[in-house]
N, C-alpha and C positions, 0 to 999 in steps of 0.2 A: 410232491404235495400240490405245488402250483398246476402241475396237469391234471390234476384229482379234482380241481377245486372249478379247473375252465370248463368241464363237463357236466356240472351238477346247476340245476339236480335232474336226475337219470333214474328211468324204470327199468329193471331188469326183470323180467317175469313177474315175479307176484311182488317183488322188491322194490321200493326206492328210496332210493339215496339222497337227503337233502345236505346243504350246507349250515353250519353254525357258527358264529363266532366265535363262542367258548361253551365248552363242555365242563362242568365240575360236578362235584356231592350237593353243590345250592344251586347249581344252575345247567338244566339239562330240562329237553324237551318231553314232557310227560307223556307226551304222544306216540312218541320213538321206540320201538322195540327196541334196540341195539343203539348205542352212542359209539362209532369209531372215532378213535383219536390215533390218525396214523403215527404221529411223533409225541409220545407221550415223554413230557420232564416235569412232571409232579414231584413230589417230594415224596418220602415215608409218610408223613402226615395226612398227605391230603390221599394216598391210599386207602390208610385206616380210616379216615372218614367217608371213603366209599363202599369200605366194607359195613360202617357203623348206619350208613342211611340204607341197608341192603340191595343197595342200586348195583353192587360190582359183578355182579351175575349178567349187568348188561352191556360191559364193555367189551369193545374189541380194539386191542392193544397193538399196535405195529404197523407198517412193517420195519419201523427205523425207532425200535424199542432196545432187544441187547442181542446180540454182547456189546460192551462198550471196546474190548480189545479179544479178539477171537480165541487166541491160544488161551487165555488168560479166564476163561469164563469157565466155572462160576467164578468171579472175585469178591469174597466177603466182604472187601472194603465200598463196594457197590450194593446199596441197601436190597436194591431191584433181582440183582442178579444172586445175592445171597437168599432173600424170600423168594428164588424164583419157584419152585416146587408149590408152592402157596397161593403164590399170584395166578400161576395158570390152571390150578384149581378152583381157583374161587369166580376168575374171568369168563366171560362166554367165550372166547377162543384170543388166543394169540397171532398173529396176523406175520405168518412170515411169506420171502418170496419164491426158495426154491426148497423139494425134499431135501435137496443138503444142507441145507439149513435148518429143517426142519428135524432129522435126525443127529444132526450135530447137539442141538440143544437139548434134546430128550435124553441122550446118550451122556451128556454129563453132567445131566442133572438127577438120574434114572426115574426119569418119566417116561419110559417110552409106553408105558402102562397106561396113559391115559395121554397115549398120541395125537388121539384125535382132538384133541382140544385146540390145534393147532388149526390153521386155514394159511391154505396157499392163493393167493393173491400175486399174478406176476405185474414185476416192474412194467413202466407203460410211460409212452411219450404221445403227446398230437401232435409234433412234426409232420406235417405234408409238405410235401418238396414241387414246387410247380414248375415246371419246363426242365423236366428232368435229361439231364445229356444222355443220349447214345452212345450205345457200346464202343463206337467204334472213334467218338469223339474224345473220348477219356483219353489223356496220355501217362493215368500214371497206372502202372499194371495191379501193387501189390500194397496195402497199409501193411504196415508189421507193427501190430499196437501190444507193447509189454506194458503187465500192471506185476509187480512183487508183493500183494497187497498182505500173503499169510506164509508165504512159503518163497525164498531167492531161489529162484530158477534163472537168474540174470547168467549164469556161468552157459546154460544150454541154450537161451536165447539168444548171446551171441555166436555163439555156434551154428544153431539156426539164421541169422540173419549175414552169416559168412556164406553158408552155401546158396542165400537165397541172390546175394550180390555177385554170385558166381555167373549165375545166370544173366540173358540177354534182358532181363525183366526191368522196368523200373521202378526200384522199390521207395517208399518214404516210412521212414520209421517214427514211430509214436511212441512216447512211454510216460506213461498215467504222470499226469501233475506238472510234467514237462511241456505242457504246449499249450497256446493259446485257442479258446473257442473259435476266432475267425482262422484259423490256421485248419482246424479240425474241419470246417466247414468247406476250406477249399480244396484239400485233401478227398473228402465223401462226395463233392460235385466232378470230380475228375480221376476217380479211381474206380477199378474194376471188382478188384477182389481185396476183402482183410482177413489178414492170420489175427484172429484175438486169441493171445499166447498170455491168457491172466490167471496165477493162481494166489487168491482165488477171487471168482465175482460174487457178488448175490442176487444184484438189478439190472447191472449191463447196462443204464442208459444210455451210455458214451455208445456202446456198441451199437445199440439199435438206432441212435439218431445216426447213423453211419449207416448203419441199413438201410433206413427212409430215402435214404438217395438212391435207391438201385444197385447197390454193392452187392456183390455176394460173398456171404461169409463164410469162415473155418473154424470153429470150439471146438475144444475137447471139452468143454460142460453141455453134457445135450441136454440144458434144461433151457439152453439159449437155441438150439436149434425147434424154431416152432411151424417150419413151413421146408421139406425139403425138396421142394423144388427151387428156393431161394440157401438154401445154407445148409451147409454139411457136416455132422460129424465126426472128427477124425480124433478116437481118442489115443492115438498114436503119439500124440501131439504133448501129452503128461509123459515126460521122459520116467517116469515111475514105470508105466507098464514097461518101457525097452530096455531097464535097468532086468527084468527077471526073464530067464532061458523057459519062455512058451512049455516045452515038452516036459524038460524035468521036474518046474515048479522052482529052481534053486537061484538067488539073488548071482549075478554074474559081474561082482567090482570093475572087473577091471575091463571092462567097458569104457572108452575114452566118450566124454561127452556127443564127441561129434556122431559117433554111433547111436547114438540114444535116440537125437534126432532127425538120424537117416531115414529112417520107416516114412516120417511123417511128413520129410520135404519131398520125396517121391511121390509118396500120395498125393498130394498136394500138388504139385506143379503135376503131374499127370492129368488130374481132374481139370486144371487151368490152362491144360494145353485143346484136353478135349475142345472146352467151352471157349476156349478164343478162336478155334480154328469154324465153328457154328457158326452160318450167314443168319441166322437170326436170335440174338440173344437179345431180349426186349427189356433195355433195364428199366422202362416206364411199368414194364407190367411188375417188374421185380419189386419197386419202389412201390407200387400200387397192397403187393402181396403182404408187404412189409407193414408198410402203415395200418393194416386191416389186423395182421396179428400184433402189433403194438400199442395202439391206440385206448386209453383210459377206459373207454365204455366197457373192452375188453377184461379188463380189469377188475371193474364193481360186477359184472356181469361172474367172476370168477369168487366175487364174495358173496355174489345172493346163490350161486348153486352149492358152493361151500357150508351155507348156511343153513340152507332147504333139504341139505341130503340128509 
């Protein structure tokens, strides 16, 4: 929100975007097509009173709206996420950050019938990195960043991060909630490449202010891969796909972890051997590519065409 707000106000096309202090049912700019409220914590109440001044047809709700607990949604005891079928009918669109997200919520709520009331909006940092290090000044080869955020995949990530210590690489391992910002920082100024091993994300900021540095990255969510000249998709990487036998279609148990994520350390150090063994790997232009597809203006830019379509 704080990088939403260093941006504005911003024209995008026929759009722009101003800043307000407070948006409500008594206090909203009459001038305004659309009121977004990225983080909306109204009550029940002051809903029904934006349905009752017929203003609610002009909000755009999200992206840090619901679910409040992902498996768990819809939860009735959540006024939001029980009216939600309601809400995003009545709303001019729901503001999430990626289709998985977007179909997660239609899906269990059976809205997919009126999908499009949804808008994608990706996460966004203005992180610019100035005097960004060269490839070849970095000494640390690899981030290995676990997040367990919907789904323990902890049993295959260290499996993963056994084969990855195999190697001559040097690795620093990250795992979400564990580590301090200035740690992170000297981590993304002196590394080459990150495995982000999260299931699941929805905005990746952590990942992209990692980017900004000139890193190059690895997801298996290609909603994170948005430049692939700087980052790769490996969805090898979700030991769900290596758990089932390719040809027959048939779930294959007894699969030892470490197998699961065999496919995806190969890929992976393969591609890392390629690009280290390259006399010119320019991580200023990397960082450069990075901050261009991250950057907030990106962002509103992704709500006025969302809007206009």
């Amino acid at each position: 929100m704080n990088s939403i707000y260093e941006v504005l106000p911003y024209s995008s096309g026929r759009c722009k975007v101003i800043a307000s202090e407070k948006i409500s049912p008594t206090h909203f700019n009459e001038e305004a097509d659309y009121h977004l409220i990225i983080y909306p914590r109204f009550n029940e109440s002051v809903y029904e009173e934006w349905v009752k001044t017929k203003k609610v047809d002009k909000l755009l709700l999200g992206p840090v709206f619901v679910p409040n607990v992902w498996f768990k949604f819809p939860n009735s005891n959540v006024w939001k996420e029980k009216r939600f079928p309601e809400i995003l009918k009545s709303v001019k669109k729901v503001v999430v950050h990626t289709d998985r997200v977007k179909n997660y919520l239609a899906k269990r709520t059976n809205t997919t019938d009126i999908i499009d009331k949804f808008l994608n909006v990706r996460a966004c940092t203005n992180l610019r990195v100035d005097n960004v290090k060269s490839f070849k000044e970095r000494d640390i080869d690899i981030i290995f960043f676990e997040k367990y955020a919907d789904t323990d995949r902890s049993k295959q990530g260290e499996k993963l991060f056994k084969l990855l210590n195999k190697t001559s690489k040097k690795i620093v391992r990250m795992k979400y909630g564990s580590y301090k910002k200035e740690d992170m920082i000297e981590y993304a100024k002196n590394s080459k490449f990150i495995i982000y091993y999260s299931f699941y994300d929805t905005g990746a900021i952590g990942l992209k202010e990692i980017q900004n540095y000139g890193v190059i990255a690895f997801s298996h969510q290609k909603e994170f891969i948005l430049d692939e000249t700087t980052d790769f998709y490996v969805p090898e990487l979700d030991a769900k796909i290596n758990m089932y036998n390719v040809t027959t279609g048939f779930y294959v148990p007894e699969l030892e972890d470490a197998e699961k994520v065999k496919p995806a350390f190969d890929i992976i150090m393969e591609k890392i051997e390629m690009i280290s063994k390259k006399k010119d790997v320019h991580t200023e232009l990397i960082a450069e590519i990075n901050y261009e597809n991250n950057r907030c203006e990106k962002a509103l830019d992704d709500l006025c065409v969302g809007l206009l379509s």
